[in-house]
PyMOL commands that place a pseudoatom at each C-alpha (Angstrom):
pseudoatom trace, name=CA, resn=UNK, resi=1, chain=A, elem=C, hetatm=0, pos=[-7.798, -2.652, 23.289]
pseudoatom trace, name=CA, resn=UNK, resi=2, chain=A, elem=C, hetatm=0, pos=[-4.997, -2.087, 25.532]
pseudoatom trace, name=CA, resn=UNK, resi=3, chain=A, elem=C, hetatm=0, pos=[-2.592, -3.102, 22.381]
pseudoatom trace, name=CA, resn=UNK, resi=4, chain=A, elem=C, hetatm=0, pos=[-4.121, -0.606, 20.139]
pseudoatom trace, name=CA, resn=UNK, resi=5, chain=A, elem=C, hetatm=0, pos=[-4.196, 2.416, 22.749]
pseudoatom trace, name=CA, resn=UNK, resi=6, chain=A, elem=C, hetatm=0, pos=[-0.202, 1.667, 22.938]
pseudoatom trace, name=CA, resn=UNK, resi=7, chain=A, elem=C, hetatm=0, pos=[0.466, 1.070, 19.309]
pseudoatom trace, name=CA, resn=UNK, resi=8, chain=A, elem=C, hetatm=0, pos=[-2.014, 3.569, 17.582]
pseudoatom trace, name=CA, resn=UNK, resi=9, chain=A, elem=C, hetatm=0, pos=[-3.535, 5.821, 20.221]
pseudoatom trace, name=CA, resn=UNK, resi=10, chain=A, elem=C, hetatm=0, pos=[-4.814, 7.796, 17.096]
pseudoatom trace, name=CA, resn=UNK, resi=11, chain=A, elem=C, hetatm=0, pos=[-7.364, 5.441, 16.476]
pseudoatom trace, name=CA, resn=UNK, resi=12, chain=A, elem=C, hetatm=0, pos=[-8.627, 4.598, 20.003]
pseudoatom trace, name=CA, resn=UNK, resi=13, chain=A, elem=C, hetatm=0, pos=[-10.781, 7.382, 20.526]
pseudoatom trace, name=CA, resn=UNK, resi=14, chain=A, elem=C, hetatm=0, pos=[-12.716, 7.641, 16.928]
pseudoatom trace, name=CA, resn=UNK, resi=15, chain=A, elem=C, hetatm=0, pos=[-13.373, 3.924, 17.131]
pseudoatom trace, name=CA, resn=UNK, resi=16, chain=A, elem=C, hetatm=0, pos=[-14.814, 4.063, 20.978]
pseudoatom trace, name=CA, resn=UNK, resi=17, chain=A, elem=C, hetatm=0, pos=[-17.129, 6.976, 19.887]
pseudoatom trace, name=CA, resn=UNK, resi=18, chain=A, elem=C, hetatm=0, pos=[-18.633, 5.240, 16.753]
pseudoatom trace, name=CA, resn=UNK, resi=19, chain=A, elem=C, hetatm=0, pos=[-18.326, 1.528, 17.773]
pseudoatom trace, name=CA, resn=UNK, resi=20, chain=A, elem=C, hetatm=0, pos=[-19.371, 1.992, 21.212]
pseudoatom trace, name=CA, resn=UNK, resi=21, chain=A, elem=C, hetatm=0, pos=[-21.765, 5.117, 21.682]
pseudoatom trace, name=CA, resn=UNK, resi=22, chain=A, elem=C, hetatm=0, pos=[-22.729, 5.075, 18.143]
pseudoatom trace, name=CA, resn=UNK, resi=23, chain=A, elem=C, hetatm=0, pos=[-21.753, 8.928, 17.136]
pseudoatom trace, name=CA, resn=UNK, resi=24, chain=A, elem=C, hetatm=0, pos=[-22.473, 9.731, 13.679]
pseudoatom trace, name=CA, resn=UNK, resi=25, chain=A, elem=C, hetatm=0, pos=[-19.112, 10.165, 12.229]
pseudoatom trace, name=CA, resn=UNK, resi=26, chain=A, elem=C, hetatm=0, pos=[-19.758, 13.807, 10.932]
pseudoatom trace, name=CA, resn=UNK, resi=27, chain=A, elem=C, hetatm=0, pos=[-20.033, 14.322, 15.318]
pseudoatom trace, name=CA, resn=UNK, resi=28, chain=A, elem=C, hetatm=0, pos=[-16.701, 12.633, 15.808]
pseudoatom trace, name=CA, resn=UNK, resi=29, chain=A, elem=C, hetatm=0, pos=[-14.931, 14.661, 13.382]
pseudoatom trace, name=CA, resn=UNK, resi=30, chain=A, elem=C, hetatm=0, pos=[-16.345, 17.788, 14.891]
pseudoatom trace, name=CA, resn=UNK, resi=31, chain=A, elem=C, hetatm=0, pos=[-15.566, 16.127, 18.348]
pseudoatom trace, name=CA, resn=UNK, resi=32, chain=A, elem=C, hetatm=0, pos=[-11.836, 15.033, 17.258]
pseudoatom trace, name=CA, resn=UNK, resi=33, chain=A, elem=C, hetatm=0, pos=[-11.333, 18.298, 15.383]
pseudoatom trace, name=CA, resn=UNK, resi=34, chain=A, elem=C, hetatm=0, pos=[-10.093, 16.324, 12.277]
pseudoatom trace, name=CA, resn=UNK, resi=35, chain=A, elem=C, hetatm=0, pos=[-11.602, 15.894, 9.145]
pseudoatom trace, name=CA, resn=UNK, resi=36, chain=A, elem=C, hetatm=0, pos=[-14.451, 13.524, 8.122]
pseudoatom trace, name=CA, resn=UNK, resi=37, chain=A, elem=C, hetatm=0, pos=[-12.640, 11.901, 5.825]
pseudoatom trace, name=CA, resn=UNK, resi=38, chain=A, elem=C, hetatm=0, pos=[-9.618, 10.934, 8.507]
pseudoatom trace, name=CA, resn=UNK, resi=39, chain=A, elem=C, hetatm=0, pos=[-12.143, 10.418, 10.988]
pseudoatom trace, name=CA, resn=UNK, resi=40, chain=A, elem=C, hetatm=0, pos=[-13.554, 7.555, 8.691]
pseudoatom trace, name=CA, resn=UNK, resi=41, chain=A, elem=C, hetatm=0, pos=[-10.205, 6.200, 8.012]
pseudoatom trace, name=CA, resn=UNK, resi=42, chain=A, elem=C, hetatm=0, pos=[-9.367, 5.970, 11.502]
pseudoatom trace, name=CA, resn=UNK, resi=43, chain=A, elem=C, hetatm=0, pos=[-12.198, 4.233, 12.326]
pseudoatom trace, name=CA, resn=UNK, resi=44, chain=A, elem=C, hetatm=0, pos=[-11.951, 1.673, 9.508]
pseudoatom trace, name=CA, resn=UNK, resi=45, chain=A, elem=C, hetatm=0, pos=[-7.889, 0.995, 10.419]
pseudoatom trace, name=CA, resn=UNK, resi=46, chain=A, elem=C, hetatm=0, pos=[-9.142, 1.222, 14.049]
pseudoatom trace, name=CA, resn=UNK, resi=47, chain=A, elem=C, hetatm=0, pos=[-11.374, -2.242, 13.501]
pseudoatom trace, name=CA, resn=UNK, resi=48, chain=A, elem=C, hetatm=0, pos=[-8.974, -4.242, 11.107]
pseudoatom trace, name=CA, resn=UNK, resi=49, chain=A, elem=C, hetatm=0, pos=[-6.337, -3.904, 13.692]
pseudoatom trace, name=CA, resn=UNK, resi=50, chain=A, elem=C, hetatm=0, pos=[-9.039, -4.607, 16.345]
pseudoatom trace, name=CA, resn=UNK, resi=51, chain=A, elem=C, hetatm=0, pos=[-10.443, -7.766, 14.646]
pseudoatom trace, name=CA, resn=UNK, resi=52, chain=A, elem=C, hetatm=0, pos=[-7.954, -9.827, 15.219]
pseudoatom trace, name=CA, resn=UNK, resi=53, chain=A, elem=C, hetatm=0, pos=[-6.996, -8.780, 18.939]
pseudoatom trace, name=CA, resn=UNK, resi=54, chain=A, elem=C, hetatm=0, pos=[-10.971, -9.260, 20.020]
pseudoatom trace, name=CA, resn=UNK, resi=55, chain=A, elem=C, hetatm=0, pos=[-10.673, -12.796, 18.249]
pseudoatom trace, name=CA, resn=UNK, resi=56, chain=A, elem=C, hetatm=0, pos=[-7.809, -13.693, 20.441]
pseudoatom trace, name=CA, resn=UNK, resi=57, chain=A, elem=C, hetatm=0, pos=[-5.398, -13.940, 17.816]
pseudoatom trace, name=CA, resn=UNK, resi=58, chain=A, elem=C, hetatm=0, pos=[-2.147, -11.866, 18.339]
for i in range(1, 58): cmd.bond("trace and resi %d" % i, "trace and resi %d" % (i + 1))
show_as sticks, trace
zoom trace
């Protein structure tokens, strides 16, 4: 996750609230102040680039 935070900060902290403390994502957007539609983007960029990195594969 360290990667990610340094690369794409912008994605960190949508992906922690809905991957980790389950938020709805309509809360996160209100949360984040950005719209839902980003919020839901984020998220989904947020765990292709994470797939790889929790598999081990750089």
């Amino acid at each position: 996750m360290e990667k990610l935070e340094r690369d794409h900060p912008q994605l960190v902290e949508p992906l922690m609230l809905r991957d980790v403390y389950g938020l709805p994502y309509d809360e996160i957007a209100s949360l984040v102040g950005a719209p839902l539609g980003t919020i839901k983007a984020q998220i989904h960029h947020g765990r292709r680039l994470a797939r790889p990195l929790l598999r081990g594969e750089d």
